[in-house]
C-alpha positions in Angstrom: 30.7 27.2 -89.6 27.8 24.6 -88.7 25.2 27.4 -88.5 26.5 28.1 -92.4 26.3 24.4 -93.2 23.2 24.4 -91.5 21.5 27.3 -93.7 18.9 25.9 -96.4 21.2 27.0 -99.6 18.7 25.1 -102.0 16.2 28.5 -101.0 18.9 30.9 -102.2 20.6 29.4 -105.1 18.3 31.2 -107.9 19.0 34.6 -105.8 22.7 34.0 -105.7 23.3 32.7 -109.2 21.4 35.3 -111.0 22.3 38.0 -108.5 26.1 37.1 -109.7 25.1 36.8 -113.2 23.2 40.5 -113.2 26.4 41.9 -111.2 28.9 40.7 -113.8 27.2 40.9 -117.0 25.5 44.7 -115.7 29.0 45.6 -115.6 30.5 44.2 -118.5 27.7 45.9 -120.6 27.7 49.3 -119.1 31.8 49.2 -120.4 30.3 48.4 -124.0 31.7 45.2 -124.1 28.8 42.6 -125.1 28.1 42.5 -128.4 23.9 43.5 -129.3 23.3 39.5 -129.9 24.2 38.6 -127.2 22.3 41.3 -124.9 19.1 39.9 -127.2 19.9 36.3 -126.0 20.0 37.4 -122.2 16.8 39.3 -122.4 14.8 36.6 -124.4 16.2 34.3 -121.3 15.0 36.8 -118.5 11.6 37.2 -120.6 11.2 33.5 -120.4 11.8 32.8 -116.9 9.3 34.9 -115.5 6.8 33.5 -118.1 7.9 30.1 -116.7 7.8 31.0 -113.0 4.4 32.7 -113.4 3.0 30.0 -115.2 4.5 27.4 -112.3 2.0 28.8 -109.8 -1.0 28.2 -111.7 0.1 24.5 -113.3 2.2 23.3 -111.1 1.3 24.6 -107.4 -2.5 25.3 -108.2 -2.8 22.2 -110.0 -5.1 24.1 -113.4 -3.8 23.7 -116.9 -4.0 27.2 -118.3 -3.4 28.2 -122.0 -3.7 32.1 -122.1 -0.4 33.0 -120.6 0.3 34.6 -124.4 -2.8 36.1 -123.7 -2.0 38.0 -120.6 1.8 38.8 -121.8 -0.1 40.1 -125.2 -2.1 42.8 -123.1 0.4 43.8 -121.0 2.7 44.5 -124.4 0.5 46.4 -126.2 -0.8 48.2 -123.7 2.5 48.8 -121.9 4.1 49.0 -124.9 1.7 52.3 -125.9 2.2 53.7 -123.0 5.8 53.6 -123.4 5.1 55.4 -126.6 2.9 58.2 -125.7 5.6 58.8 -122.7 8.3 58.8 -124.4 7.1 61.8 -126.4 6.5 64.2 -123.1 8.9 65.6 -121.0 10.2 62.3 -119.0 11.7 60.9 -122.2 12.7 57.6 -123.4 14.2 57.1 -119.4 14.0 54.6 -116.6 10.7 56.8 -115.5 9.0 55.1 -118.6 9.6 52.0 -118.3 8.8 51.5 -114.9 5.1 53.4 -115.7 4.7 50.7 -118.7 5.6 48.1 -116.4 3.4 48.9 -113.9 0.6 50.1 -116.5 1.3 46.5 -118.0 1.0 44.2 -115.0 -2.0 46.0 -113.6 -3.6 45.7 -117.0 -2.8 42.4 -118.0 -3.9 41.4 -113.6 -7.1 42.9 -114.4 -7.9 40.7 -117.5 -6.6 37.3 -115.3 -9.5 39.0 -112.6 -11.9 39.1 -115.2 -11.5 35.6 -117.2 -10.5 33.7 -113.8 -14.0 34.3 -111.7 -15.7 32.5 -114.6 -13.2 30.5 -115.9 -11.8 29.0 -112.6 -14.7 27.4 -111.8 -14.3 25.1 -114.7 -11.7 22.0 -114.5 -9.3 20.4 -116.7 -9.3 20.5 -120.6 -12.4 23.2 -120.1 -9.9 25.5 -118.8 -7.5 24.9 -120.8 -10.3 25.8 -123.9 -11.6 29.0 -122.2 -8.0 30.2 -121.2 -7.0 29.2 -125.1 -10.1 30.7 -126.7 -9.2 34.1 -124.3 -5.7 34.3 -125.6 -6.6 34.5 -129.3 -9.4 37.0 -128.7 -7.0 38.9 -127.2 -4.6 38.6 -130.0 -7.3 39.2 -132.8 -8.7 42.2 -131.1 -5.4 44.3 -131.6 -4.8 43.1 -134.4 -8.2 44.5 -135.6 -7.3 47.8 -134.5 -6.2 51.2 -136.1 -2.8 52.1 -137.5 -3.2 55.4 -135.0 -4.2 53.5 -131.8 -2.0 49.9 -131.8 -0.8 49.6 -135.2 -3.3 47.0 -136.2 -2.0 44.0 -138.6 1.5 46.0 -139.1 2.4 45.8 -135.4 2.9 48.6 -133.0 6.6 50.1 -132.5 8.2 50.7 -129.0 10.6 53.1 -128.2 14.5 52.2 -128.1 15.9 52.2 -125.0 19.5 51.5 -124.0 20.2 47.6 -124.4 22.8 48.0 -121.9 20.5 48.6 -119.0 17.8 46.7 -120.4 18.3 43.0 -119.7 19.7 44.0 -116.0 15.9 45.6 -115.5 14.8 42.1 -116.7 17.2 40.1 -114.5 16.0 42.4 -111.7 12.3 41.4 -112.5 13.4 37.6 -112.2 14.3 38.1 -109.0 11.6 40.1 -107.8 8.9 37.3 -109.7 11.3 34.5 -108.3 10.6 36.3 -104.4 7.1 37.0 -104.8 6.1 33.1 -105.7 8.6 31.4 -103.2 7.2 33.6 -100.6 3.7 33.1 -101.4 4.3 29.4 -101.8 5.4 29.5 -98.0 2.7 31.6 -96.7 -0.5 30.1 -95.3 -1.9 31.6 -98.8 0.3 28.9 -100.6 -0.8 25.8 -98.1 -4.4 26.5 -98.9 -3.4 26.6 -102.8 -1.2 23.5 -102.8 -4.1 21.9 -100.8 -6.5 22.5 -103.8 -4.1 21.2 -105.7 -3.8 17.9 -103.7 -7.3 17.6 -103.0 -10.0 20.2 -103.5 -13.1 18.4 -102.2 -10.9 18.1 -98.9 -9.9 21.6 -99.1 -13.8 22.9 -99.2 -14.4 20.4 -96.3 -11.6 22.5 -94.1 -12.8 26.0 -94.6 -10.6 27.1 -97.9 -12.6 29.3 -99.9 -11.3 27.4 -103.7 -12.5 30.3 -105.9 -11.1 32.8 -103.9 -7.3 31.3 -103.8 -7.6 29.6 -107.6 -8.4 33.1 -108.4 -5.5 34.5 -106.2 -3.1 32.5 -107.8 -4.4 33.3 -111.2 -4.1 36.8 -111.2 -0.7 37.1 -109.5 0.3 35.3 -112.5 -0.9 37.3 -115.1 0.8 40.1 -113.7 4.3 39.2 -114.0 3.2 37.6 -118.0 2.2 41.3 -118.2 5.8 42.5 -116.7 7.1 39.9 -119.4 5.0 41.4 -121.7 6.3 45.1 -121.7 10.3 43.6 -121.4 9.5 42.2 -124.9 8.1 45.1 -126.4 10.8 47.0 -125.5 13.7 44.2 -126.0 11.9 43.7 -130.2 11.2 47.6 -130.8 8.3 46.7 -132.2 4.9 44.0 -131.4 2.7 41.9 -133.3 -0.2 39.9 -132.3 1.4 37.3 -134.4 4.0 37.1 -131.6 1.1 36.2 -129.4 -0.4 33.3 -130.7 -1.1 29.5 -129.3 1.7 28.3 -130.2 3.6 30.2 -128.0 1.7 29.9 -124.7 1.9 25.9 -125.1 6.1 26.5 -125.7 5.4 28.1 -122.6 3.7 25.4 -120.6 6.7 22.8 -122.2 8.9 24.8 -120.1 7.3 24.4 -117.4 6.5 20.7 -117.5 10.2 20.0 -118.8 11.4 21.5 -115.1 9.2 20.2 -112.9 5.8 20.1 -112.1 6.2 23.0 -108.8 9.6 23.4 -109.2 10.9 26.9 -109.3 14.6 26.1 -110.1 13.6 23.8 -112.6 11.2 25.9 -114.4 14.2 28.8 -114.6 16.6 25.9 -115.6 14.4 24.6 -118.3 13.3 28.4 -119.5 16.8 29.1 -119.8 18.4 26.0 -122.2 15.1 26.0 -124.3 15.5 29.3 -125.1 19.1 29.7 -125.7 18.3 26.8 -127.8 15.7 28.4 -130.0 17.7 31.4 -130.2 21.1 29.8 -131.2 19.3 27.7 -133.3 17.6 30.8 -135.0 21.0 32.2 -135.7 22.6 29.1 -137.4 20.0 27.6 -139.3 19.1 30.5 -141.5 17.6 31.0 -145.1 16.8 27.7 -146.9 17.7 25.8 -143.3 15.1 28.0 -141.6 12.3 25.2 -141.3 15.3 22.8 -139.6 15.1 25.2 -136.6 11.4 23.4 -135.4 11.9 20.3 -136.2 15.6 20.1 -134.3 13.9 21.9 -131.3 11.4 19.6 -131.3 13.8 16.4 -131.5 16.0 17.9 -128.4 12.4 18.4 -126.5 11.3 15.0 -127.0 14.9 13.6 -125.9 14.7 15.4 -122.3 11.0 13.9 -121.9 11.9 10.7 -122.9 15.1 10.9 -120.3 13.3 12.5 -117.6 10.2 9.6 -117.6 11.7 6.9 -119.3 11.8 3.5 -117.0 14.9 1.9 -118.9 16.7 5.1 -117.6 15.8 5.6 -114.3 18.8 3.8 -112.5 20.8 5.8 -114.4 18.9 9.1 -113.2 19.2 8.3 -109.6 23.0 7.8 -109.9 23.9 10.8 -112.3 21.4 13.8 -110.4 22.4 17.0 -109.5 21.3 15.8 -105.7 23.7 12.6 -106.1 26.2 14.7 -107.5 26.2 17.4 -105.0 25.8 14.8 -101.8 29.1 13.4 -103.4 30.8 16.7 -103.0 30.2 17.6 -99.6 31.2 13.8 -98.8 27.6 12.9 -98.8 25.9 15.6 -96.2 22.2 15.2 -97.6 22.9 10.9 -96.9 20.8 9.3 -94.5 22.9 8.4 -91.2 21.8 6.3 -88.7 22.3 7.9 -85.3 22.2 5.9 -82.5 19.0 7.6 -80.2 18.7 4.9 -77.8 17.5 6.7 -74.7 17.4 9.6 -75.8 13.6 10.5 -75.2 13.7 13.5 -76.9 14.2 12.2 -80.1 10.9 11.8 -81.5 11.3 8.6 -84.6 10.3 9.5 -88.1 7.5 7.3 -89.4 10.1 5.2 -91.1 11.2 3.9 -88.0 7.7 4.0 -86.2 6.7 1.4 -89.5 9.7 -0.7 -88.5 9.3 -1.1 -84.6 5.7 -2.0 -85.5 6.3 -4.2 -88.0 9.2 -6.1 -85.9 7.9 -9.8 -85.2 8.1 -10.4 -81.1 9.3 -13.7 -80.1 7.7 -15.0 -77.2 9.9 -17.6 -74.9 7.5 -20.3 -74.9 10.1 -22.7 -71.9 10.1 -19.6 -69.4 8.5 -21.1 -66.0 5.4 -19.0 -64.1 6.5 -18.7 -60.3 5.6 -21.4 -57.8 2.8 -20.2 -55.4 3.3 -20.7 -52.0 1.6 -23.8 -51.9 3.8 -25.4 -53.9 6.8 -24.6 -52.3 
């Protein structure tokens, strides 16, 4: 029982939740039992947290402020997206087989365009990146829409083959946790020291030997992969792209997200992904025809109440009482508390630098009446 009380759950949450959450829902639809709106909502969600995720490593553990995430999800959905298309018309069918060959056709793709705008771009800093990355996106996004009905639809869109919603979103849940494994794991290699340390402090990080373009570019690529993977689950979850889909906007709603859960949090970046977009999607659905242009500004009102709670000083007592971690130490009767154990003479017990600072800090009183020993002389 201690070694399961013991086990680091925080690591595993994501895998359990959503692995529960696939499992049910996967079966549920494969009975014919969720209504089409509601298989839209769950794959919109999915799509979004592995644009969120993704988009964590480069802002939030690499430390760069990117804006062509759209950019990289918009190559990997037309390109994905045609291959799809052209497949689906050969022997293999609109089947599994296809859209694991657009997936892969798609994150390859869209990896190779993060290769080829990161080794120049990476080298810049700050609101430069953020410039070259946005300027990259809407090339992207202008480019196919430039081009012929007969190739990628041009300014009509490009259509995507229909495949069964019922298997759809649990492919996309699957990719979550496949994106969720691949940046947790990299995050704890020795690859995602040297990449958090770039983050901290990059003229330190040259001084120990980390080769910065080589990891910023690592980093970089790895997530425009998986916006590729996001990009191909949306082609096939709207049946048909446009590059309109693609467009600014849409990479900073992205980068919202990902500041709304935490700077380098992965739980908070697939929290955040999640409530937005069920929020934009319910939204969507209630406020139609004339109440249409309601749905922005309302969005926009409930984002600017989370950032105001999350930094606001006025609140913050209230924050540190009303957390999930408050919450949950509560539960199990206060098992992440500190508790002071008594390690006197226990020399094994090596003290934290909380109680190093307090030994060394303790004021010494010296007994000033104490007597030196009498020599022999004077006895």
């Amino acid at each position: 029982m201690n070694k399961l009380l013991n086990i680091k759950w925080k690591r595993y949450i994501a895998y359990i939740i959503i692995g529960l959450f696939t499992i049910i829902m996967g079966s549920v639809s494969i009975f014919g039992r969720l209504p089409a709106s509601s298989l839209y909502l769950y794959e919109q969600i999915a799509i979004a947290i592995i644009l969120a995720v993704s988009l964590s490593l480069v802002v939030g553990f690499l430390g760069e402020l990117s804006l062509g995430h759209a950019g990289f999800m918009c190559v990997g959905a037309y390109l994905g997206g045609k291959t799809a298309a052209i497949l689906a018309e050969t022997a293999l069918g609109n089947g599994i087989i296809t859209l694991l060959i657009a997936l892969v056709v798609g994150g390859i793709t869209a990896g190779i365009c993060g290769f080829v705008v990161g080794l120049p771009a990476l080298r810049l800093k700050g609101d430069y990146l953020a410039i070259v990355t946005l300027a990259f996106g809407e090339i992207v996004r202008t480019i196919f829409e430039n081009t012929s009905e007969e190739s990628f639809g041009g300014p009509s869109g490009l259509e995507t083959p229909r495949y069964d919603k019922n298997y759809l979103f649990i492919i996309a849940f699957v990719i979550i946790l496949l994106t969720i494994f691949v940046i947790q794991n990299l995050i704890r290699s020795k690859h995602g020291r040297a990449i958090t340390a770039i983050r901290d402090n990059e003229i330190a990080a040259k001084a120990t030997g980390i080769n910065v373009t080589k990891y910023k570019l690592y980093g970089f690529v790895i997530a425009a992969v998986f916006a590729g993977f996001a990009g191909v689950l949306f082609s096939y979850s709207n049946y048909e792209i446009r590059s309109s889909n693609f467009d600014y906007n849409y990479s900073i709603e992205i980068l919202v997200t990902v500041v709304l859960g935490g700077m380098g949090s992965i739980n908070g970046s697939i929290i955040a992904a999640a409530l937005t977009t069920f929020l934009n999607v319910k939204l969507a659905n209630i406020l139609s025809g004339d109440l249409a242009v309601l749905k922005d500004l309302i969005y926009a009102l409930i984002l600017i109440v989370i950032v105001v709670y999350n930094n606001a000083p006025a609140l913050a007592m209230f924050r540190d009482k009303y957390n999930v971690r408050t919450i949950w130490a509560k539960i199990t009767k206060n098992r992440f508390a500190h508790k002071d154990v008594d390690d006197s003479g226990r020399w094994d017990v090596v003290p934290t630098k909380i109680k190093m600072d307090a030994i060394l800090s303790t004021d010494f009183v010296v007994n000033d009446e104490s007597k030196p020993d009498k020599t022999e002389g004077e006895k």
